[in-house]
N, C-alpha and C positions, 0 to 999 in steps of 0.2 A: 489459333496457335494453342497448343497443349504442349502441357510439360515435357521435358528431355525425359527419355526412359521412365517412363512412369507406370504403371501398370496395376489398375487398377478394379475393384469389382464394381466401379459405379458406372451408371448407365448413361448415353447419350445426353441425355437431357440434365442431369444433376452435374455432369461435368459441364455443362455451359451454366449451368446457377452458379454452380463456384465461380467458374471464369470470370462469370458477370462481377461477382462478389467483389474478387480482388481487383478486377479492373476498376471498377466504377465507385468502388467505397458504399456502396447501395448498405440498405440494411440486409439483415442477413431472413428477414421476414419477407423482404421485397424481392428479392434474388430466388429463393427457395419456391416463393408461390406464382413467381411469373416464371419461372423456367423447369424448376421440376415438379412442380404441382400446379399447375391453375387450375385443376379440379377443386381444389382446394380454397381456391380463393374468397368464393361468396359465401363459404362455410357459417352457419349461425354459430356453431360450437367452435368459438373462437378458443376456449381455450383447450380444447385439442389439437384444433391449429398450431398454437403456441407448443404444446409439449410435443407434438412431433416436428417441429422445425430444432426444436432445442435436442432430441434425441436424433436428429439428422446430422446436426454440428459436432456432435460428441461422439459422432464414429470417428473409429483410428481412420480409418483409408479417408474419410471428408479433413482430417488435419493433414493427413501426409500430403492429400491433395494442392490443398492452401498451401503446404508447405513448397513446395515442390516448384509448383507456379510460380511463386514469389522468387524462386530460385533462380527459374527461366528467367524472367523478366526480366531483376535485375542483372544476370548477365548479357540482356539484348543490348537492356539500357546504359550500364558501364559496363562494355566490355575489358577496358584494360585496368580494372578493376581488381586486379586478382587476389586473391590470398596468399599472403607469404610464407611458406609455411619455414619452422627453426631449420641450422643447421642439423638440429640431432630429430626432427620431425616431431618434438615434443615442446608444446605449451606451456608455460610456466602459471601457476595457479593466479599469481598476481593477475596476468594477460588475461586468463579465462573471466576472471571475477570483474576486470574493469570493461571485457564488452558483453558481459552478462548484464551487468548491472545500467548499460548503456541502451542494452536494444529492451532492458525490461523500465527505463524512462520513455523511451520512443513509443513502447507500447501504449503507456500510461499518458500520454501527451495525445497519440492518434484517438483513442477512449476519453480521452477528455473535449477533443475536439468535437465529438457528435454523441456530447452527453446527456444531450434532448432524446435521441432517438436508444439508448441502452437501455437494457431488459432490467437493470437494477444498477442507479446512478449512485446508491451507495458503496458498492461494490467499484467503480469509479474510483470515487471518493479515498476508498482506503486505499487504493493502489496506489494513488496520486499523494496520498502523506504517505506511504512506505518508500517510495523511491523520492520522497525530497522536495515535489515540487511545491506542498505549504507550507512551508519552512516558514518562509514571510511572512504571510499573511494573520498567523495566530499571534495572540499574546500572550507574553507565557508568565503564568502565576509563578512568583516568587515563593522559594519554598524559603518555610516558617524557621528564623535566625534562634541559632541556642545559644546564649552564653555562658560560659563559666565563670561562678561566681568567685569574689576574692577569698584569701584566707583569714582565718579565724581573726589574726593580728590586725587587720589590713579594713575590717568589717566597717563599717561607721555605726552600723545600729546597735553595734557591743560597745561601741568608743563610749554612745548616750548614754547608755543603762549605766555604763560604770563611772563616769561622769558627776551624773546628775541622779543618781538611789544610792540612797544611807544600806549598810547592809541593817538586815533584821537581827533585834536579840534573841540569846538562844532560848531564853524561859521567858514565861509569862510573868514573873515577878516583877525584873526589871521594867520591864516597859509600867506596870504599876506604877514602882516607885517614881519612873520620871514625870508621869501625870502628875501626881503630888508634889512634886515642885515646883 
């Protein structure tokens, strides 16, 4: 089964790697080099292997593909599924942002699911605290408490000094005469 209306410049063989891809969850290593490359397969120069599987994915027509497929499918599989569209045929920002923000957790959850086999698990990682789901998990350092100190009146270290210190005399004479008595 291939996508509804789809039409595309990829060839026989890459269209059944995708297929594979989306169907099976496979890697996207294992998909690519058993169905549009197993010349490729035994390759020593693995990491040319790697950069042209990753410049395979990053064609537009290999995402409209993915894309596309996924479209099909879920409508085989929920067909009365439909999408509702407004009475005025327009979206309101809120609605786009809350299932934007929905299918880019699902993303971040399926990526997290098969975080053994991704090309850079940090990359994971950040998606999965951008969309919320380590919220829990971290502890979060307390940021450092300012106080504002009392007023002048109010001080207690001014209360001591005025308290408990004679004021000084203003000349040096005085203080003389009182050692002499």
């Amino acid at each position: 089964m291939r996508p509804d209306n789809f039409k595309a410049q990829l060839n026989q063989s890459e269209q059944t790697a995708l297929t594979w891809f989306v169907l099976s969850g496979c890697t996207r290593d294992e998909a690519f080099l058993t169905f549009a490359r197993p010349d490729m397969a035994g390759s020593a120069a693995r990491s040319v292997v790697k950069e042209t599987i990753k410049q395979f994915f990053a064609r537009a027509e290999v995402k409209d593909y993915i894309a596309a497929y996924t479209a099909t499918l879920d409508a085989v599989v929920n067909p009365e599924k439909k999408k509702e569209a407004s009475p005025s045929g327009a979206v309101s920002m809120e609605e786009r942002k809350a299932r934007a923000k929905t299918r880019a957790t699902e993303f971040a959850m399926s990526l997290a699911e098969n975080i053994d086999q991704a090309d850079d698990p940090e990359y994971v990682l950040k998606l999965m605290d951008k969309v919320g789901l380590l919220d829990g998990d971290e502890q979060v350092e307390e940021q450092p408490r300012r106080y504002l100190p009392v007023t002048c009146s109010e001080c207690a270290y001014r209360k001591f000094v005025e308290e408990n210190c004679e004021e000084a005399p203003d000349s040096g004479t005085e203080v003389a005469e009182e050692k002499a008595d």
